[in-house]
N, C-alpha and C positions, 0 to 999 in steps of 0.2 A: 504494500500500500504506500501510496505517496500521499506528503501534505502539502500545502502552499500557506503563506500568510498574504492576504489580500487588505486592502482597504477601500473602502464604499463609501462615498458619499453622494448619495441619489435623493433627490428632494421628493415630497410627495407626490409631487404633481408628474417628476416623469415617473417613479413606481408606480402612477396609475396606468401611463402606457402600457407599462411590461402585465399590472394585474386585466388591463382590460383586452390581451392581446394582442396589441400593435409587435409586439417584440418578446422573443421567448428566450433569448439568453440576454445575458448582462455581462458584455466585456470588463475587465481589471486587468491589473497588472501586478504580479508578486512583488515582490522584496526583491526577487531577483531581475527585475525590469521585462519579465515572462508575458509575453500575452496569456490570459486564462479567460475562457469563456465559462461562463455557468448557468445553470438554467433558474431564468427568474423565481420559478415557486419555490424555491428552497429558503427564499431571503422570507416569507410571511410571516415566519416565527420573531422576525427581526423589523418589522414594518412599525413605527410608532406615528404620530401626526406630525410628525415632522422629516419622514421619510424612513431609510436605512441610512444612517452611521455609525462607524467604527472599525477596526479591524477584525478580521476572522480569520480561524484557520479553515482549510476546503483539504477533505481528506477524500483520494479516487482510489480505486480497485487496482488489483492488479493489470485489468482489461483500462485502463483510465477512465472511469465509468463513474459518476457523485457516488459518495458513499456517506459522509457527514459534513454538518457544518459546525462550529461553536464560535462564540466571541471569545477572544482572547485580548 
């Protein structure tokens, strides 16, 4: 398994893009200057009124497939 450390900062108003469809991944960038794509729904655990911020770790399968997220 691999991890990445990402940082988000997406206001509410474009999270509602990604909740209402328009867009189903959400590009970032690790630590290590990586492009990483990830799929929108994973962040709703993270969604406050004032969008998604903070950093996270993104943990993928051996196959690079989502397998977790957490705030760190």
């Amino acid at each position: 398994m691999s991890e990445v450390i990402i940082s988000l900062s997406l206001s509410a108003e474009k999270y509602l893009e990604y909740y209402r469809g328009y867009a189903t991944g959400v590009i970032a960038y690790d630590t290590w200057g990586r492009r990483i794509q990830i799929p929108a729904n994973i962040l709703r655990p993270f969604v406050t009124s004032q969008g998604v911020h903070g950093r996270f770790k993104v943990s993928f399968n051996s196959e690079n497939k989502f397998q977790s997220i957490e705030r760190v």
